[in-house]
N, C-alpha and C positions, 0 to 999 in steps of 0.2 A: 704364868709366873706372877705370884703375889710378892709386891716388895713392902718390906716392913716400913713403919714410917721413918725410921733412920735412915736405912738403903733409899729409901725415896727421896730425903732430903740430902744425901749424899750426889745421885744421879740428878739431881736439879742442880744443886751448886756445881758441879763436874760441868753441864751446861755451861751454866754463866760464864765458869770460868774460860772456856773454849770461847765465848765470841770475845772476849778481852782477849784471847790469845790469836785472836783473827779464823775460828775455826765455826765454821755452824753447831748452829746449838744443839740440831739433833743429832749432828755427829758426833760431837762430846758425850750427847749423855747416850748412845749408844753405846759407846766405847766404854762409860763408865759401867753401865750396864752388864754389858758382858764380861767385865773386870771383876765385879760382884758376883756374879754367877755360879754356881756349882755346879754346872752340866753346863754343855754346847746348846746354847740357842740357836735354832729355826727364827726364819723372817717373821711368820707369823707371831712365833711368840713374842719379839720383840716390838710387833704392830699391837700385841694384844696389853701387853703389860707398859708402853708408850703410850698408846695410845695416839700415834699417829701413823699418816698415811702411809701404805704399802708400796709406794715409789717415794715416797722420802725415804723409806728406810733399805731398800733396794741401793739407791742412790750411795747415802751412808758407809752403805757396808761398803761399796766399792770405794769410798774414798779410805775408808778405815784399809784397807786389803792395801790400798796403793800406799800407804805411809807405813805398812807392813809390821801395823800395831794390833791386826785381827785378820785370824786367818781360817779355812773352812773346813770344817771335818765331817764326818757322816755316820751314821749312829745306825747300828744296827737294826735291819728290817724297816727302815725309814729312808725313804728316795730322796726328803732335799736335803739341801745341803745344811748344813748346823755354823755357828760359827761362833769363836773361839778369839780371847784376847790373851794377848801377853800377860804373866802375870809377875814375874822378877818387875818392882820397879824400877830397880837401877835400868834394867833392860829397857822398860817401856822410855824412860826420859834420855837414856844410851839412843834408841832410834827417832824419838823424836826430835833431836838436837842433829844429828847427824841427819836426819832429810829438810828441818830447814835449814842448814847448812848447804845443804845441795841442791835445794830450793830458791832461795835467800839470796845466802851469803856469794857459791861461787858464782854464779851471773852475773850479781854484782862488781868482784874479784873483775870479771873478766871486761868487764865495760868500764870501770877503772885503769884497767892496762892499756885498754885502747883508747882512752883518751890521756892518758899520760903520754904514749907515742904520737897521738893525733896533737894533740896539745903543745908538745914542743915543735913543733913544725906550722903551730897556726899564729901567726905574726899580728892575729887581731885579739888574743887570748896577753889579758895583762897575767905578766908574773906571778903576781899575789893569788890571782886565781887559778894558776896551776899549782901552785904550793899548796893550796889550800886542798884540791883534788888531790896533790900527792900528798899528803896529809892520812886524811881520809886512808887513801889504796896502803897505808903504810900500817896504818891501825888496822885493817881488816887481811890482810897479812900476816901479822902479827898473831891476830884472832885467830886465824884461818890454821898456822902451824902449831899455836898451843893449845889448838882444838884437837889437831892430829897426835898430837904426843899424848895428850891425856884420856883420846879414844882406843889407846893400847896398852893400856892400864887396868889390871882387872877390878872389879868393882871393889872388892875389899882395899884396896890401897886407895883408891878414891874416897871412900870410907873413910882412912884412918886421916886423909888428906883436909879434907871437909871438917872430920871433929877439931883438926889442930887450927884450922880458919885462921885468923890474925896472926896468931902466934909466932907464925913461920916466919913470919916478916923481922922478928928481934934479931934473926941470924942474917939480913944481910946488911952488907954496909951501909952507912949513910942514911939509916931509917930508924926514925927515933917514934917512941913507944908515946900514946896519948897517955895526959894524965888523966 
């Protein structure tokens, strides 16, 4: 697969932005890769048109497979496997958000509870620093529930939710408008 120099410089920046996002580079721009794609890519192809090695991209796919933003399909009269990205972006940013969430955040969640309980029971733990953890456990809580409300939400209401942005805000009390 030849990519034009646009798709090329799209799948480069898909890259960069992936290691700012904490993600390897060649995983990002596989994924952009196959986002761009018109048919299901073979490893090979995707070694051929990367141009990198065939257990990096081996590698890759199985991270892409486990964040269950690429997945493998098989093409008639052709033994290996092909594979295949989400292509709904809401969808794709839908799953990426919900597995570092379940990556992330609820581990986090949970080692915050346990030292919230551990914490009020440890008599060498100044106040201020549990507050300061309860704090914290309080905001990603928070996080954590208007994550879940807004994951059952169909895309177009998220939609119309995103274009009103600021706006919403004039409707509630006590929240005055910038000039």
């Amino acid at each position: 697969m030849k990519l034009s120099p646009t798709a090329q410089k799209f799948v480069l920046h898909w890259g960069e932005m992936g290691t700012r996002w904490g993600v390897n580079r060649t995983v990002a721009q596989i994924h952009a890769l196959l986002y761009l794609a018109e048919r299901p890519l073979s490893a090979d192809d995707i070694v051929e048109t990367l141009g990198v090695a065939r257990s990096n991209v081996s590698n890759s796919l199985k991270e892409l497979q486990s964040w269950k933003l690429v997945r493998v399909t098989h093409v008639l009269g052709d033994r290996r496997d092909h594979f295949t990205a989400l292509q709904d972006v809401w969808e794709i940013f839908r799953v990426i958000l919900e597995e570092r969430k379940r990556r992330e955040i609820d581990p986090t969640l949970s080692l915050l509870r346990e030292c919230a309980i551990e914490g009020s029971q440890d008599e060498e733990l100044p106040a201020e620093t549990l507050a300061r953890m309860q704090t914290v456990l309080d905001f990603l809580e928070l996080f954590s529930a208007t994550f879940e409300d807004y994951q059952r939400l169909p895309p177009q209401t998220l939609q119309k939710m995103l274009k009103m942005g600021g706006k919403v805000a004039r409707f509630l009390p006590g929240t005055k408008e910038r000039a």
